[in-house]
VOLUM-346647 format. One record per residue (C-alpha): residue in one letter; chain; y negated, x, z negated. Coordinates in steps of 0.02 Angstrom, whole numbers, plus 32768, in hexadecimal, padded with zeros to 4 digits. Last residue first. Layout:
! VOLUM-346647
residu = A&chaine = A&Y = Y&X = X&Z = Z;
...
//
This chain:
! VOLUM-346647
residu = X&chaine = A&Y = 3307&X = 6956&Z = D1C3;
residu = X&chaine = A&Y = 3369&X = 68D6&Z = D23A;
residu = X&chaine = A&Y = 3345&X = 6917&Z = D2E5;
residu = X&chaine = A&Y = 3330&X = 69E2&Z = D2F9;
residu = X&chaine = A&Y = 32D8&X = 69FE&Z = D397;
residu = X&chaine = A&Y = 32E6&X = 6A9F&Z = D3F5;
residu = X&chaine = A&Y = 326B&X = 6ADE&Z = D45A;
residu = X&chaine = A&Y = 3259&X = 6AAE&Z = D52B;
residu = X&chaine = A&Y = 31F1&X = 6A14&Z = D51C;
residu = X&chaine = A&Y = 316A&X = 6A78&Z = D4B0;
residu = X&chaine = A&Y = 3165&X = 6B05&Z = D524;
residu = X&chaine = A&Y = 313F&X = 6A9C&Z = D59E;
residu = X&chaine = A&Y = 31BB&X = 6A80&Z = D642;
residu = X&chaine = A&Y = 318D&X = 6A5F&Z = D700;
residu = X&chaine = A&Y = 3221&X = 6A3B&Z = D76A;
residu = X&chaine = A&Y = 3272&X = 69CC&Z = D6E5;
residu = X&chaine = A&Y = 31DE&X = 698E&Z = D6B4;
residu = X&chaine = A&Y = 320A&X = 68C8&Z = D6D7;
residu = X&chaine = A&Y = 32D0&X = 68EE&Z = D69F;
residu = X&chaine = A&Y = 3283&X = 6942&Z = D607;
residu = X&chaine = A&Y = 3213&X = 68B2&Z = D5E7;
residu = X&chaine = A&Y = 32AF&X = 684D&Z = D5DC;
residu = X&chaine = A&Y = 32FD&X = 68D8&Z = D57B;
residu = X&chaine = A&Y = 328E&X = 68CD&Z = D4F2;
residu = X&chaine = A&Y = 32B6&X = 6806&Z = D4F2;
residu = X&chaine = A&Y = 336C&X = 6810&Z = D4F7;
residu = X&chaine = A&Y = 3350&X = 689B&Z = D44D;
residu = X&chaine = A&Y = 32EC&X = 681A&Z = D3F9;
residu = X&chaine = A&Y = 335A&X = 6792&Z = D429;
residu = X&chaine = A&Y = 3402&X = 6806&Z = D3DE;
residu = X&chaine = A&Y = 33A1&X = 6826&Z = D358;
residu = X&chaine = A&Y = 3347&X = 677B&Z = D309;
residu = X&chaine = A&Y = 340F&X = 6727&Z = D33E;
residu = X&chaine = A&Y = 3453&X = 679D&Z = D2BB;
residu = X&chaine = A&Y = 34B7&X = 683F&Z = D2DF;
residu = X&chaine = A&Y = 3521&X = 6869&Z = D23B;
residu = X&chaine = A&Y = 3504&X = 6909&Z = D247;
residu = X&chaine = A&Y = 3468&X = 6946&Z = D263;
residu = X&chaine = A&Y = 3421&X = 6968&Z = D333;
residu = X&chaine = A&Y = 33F4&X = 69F3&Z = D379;
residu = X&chaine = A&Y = 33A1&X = 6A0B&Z = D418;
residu = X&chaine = A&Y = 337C&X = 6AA0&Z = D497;
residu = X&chaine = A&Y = 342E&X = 6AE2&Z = D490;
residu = X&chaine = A&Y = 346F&X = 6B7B&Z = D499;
residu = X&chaine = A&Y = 33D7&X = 6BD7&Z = D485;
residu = X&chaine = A&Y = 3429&X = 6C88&Z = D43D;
residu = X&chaine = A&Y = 33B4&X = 6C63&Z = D398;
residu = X&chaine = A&Y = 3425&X = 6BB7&Z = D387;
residu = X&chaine = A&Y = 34C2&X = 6C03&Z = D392;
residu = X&chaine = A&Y = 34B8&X = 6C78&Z = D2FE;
residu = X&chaine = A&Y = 343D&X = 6BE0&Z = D2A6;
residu = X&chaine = A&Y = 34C9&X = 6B77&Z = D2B1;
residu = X&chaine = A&Y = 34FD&X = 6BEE&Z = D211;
residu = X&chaine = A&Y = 346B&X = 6B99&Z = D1A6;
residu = X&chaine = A&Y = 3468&X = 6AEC&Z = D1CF;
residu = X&chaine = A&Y = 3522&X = 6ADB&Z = D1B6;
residu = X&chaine = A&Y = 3520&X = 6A84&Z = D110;
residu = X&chaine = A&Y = 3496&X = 69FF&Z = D16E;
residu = X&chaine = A&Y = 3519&X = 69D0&Z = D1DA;
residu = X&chaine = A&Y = 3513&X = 6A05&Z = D293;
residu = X&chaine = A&Y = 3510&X = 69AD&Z = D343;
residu = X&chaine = A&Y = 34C4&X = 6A3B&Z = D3BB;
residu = X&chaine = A&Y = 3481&X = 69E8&Z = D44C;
residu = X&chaine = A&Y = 3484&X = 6A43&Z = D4E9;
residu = X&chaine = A&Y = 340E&X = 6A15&Z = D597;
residu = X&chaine = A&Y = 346C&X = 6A2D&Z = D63A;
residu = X&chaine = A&Y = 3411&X = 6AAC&Z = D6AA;
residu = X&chaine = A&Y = 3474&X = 6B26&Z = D639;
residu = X&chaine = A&Y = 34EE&X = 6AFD&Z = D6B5;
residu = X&chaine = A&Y = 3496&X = 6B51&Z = D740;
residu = X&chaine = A&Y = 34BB&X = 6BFD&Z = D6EA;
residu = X&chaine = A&Y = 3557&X = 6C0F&Z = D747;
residu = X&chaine = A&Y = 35AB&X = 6CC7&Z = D712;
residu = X&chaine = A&Y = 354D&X = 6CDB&Z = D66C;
residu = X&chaine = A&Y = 3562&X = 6C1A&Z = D63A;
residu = X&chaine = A&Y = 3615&X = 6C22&Z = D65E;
residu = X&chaine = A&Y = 3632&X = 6CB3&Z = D5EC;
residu = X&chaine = A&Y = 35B3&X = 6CA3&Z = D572;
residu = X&chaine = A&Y = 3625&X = 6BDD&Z = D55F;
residu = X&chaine = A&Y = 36BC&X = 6C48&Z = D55B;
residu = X&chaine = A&Y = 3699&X = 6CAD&Z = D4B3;
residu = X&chaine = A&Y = 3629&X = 6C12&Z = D465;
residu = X&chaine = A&Y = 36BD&X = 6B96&Z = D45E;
residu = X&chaine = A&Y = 36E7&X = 6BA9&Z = D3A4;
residu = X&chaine = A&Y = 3637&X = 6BBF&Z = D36C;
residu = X&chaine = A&Y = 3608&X = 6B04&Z = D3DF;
residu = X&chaine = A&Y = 36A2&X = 6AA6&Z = D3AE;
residu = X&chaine = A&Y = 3663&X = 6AD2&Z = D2F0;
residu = X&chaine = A&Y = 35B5&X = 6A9F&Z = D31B;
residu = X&chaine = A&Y = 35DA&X = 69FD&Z = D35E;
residu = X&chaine = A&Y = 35AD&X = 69EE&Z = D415;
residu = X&chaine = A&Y = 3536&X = 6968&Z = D479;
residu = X&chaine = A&Y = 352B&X = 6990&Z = D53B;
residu = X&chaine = A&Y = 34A3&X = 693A&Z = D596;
residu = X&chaine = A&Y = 347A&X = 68DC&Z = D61E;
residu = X&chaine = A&Y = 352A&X = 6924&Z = D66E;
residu = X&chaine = A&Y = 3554&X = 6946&Z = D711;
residu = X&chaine = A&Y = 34E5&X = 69CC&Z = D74A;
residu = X&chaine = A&Y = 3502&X = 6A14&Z = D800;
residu = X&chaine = A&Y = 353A&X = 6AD3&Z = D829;
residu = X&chaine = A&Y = 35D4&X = 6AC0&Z = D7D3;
residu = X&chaine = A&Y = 3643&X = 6B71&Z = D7C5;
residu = X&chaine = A&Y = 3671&X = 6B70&Z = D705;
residu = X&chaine = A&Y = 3673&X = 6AA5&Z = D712;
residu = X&chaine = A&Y = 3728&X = 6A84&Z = D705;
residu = X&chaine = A&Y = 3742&X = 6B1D&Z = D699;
residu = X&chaine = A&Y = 36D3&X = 6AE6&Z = D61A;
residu = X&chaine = A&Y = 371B&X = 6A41&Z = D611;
residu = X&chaine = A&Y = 37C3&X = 6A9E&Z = D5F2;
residu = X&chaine = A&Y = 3777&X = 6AEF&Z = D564;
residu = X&chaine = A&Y = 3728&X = 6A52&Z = D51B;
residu = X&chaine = A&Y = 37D1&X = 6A01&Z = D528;
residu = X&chaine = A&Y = 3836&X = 6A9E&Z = D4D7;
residu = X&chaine = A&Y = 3797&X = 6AA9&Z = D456;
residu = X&chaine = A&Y = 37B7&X = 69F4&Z = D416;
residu = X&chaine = A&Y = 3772&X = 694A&Z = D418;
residu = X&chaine = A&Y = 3720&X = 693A&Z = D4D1;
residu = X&chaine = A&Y = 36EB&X = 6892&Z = D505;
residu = X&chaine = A&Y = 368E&X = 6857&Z = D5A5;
residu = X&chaine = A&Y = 3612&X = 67DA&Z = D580;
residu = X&chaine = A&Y = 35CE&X = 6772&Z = D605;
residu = X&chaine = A&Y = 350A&X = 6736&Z = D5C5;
residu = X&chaine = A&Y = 34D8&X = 668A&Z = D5B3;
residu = X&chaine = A&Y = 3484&X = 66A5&Z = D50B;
residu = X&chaine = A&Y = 34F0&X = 6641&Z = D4AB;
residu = X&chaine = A&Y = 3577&X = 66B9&Z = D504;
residu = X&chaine = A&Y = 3523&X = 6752&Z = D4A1;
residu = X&chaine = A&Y = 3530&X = 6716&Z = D3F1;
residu = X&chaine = A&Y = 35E1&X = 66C0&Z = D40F;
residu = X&chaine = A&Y = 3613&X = 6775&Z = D43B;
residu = X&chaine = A&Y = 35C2&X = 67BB&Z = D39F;
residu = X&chaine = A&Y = 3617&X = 6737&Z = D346;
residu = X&chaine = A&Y = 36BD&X = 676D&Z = D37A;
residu = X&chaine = A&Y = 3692&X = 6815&Z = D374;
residu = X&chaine = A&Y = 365E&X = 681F&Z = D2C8;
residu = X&chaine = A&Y = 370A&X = 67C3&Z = D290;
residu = X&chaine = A&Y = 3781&X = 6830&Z = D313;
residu = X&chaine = A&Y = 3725&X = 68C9&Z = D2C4;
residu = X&chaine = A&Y = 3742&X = 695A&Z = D345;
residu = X&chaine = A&Y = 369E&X = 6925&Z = D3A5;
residu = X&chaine = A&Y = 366B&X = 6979&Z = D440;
residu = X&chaine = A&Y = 3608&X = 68F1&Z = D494;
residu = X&chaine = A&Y = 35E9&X = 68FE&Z = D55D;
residu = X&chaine = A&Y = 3553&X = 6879&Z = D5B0;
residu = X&chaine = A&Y = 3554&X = 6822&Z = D646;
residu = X&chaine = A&Y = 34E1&X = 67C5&Z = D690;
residu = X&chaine = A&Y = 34FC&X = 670E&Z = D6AF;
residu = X&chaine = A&Y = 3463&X = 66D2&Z = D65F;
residu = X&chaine = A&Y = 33FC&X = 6759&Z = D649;
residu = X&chaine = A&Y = 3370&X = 6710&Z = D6B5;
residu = X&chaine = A&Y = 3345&X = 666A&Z = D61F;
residu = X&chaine = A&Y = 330C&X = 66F0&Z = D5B2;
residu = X&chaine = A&Y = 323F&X = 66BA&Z = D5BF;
residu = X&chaine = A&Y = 327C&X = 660F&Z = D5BB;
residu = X&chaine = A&Y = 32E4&X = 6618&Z = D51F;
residu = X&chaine = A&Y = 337E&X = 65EB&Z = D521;
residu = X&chaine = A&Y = 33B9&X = 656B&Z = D4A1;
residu = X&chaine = A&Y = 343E&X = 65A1&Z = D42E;
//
């Protein structure tokens, strides 16, 4: 894939994918490299956990973005109010909530908590993951000066 001018500064940013499906994350990796973006892959709660811990006490963002699956998300949720609580900085990092449409109902537990300020359905298509890139390339331009409507969540793929 092509980049697209207006994307063209994400290239070489990194990006985190919590995907326990070695088939969805494969592609989902792919997905994210044709974009020119380092991807940094976590496929199970010990590696998200540990990530976690890494960055508990970061004061600088690393990540673009963060994209989880919703059952990584429920079964991390105990330390991630943890970390969050004690450095909220991190939160400066934008959350994607990865979810199949089965799940739309209980991601709504984490999703009224504001987790994450995107979601995205399950399987992630090439429409979503630009129109998510593109949100947060206005996000990186309002960073300092946020709407209402760039800060609420945004369900891709319904």
């Amino acid at each position: 894939m092509l980049l697209h001018k207006e994307l063209s500064w994400i290239k070489g940013l990194k990006v985190a994918l919590c995907e326990p499906d070695k088939d969805r994350l494969a592609e989902s990796k792919k997905l994210f490299e044709s974009y020119g973006l380092e991807v940094f892959v976590f496929a199970s709660v010990e590696a998200i956990m540990a990530e976690m811990e890494i960055r508990r006490y970061s004061t600088h963002r690393f990540y673009l973005a963060v994209f989880v699956d919703f059952g990584l998300a429920e079964d991390v949720e105990r330390l991630w109010v943890d970390v969050t609580e004690n450095n909220p900085r991190i939160l400066e990092t934008p959350i994607v909530l990865m979810r199949e449409e089965r799940d739309a109902l209980a991601a709504q537990a984490l999703l009224v908590k504001h987790y994450f300020k995107y979601e995205l359905k399950q399987p992630i298509t090439v429409e979503h993951v630009h129109a998510i890139l593109t949100i947060l390339n206005r996000w990186k331009r309002q960073q300092h000066d946020l709407s209402s409507e760039a800060t609420s969540s945004v369900v891709m793929g319904e």
